[in-house]
LUMVEX-482770 format. One record per residue (C-alpha): x, y negated, z; residue number from 0. Coordinates in steps of 0.02 Angstrom, whole numbers, plus 50000, padded with zeros to 5 digits. Example, Ala and Ser with C-alpha at 12.3 -4.5 7.8 and 13.67 -1.06 7.14 Angstrom:
! LUMVEX-482770
PT      px      py      pz   num
PT   50615   50225   50390     0
PT   50684   50053   50357     1
END
This chain:
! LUMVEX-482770
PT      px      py      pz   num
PT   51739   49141   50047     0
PT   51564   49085   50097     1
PT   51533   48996   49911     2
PT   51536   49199   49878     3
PT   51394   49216   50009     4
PT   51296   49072   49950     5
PT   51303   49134   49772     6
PT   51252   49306   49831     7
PT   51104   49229   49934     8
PT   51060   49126   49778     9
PT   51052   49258   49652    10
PT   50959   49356   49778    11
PT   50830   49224   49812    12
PT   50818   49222   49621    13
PT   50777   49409   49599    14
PT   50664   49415   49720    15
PT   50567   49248   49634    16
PT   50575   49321   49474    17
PT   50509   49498   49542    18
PT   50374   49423   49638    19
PT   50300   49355   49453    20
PT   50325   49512   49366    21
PT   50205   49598   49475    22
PT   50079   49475   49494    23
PT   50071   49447   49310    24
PT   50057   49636   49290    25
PT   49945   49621   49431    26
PT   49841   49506   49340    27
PT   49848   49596   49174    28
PT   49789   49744   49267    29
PT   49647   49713   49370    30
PT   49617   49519   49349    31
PT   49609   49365   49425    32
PT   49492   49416   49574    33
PT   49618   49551   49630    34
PT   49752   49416   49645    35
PT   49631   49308   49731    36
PT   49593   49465   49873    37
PT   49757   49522   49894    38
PT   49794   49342   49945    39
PT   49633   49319   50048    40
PT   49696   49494   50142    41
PT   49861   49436   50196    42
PT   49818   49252   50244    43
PT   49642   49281   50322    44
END
């Protein structure tokens, strides 16, 4: 039963990796480097 959860939690953690790329290289292809770079600046500073 909780092999079922980890699996779940895994493929979840996974997705949400995977997602997290996709928009930053899409991101990047958009606007460039710099917006990357401020977006990143904005949330940690």
């Amino acid at each position: 039963m909780m092999a079922g959860w980890r699996t779940a939690l895994l493929w979840g953690a996974v997705a949400v990796v995977v997602a997290a790329t996709v928009v930053s290289f899409v991101l990047w292809g958009v606007n460039g480097p710099a917006y990357l770079v401020d977006l990143i600046a904005a949330y940690c500073f």
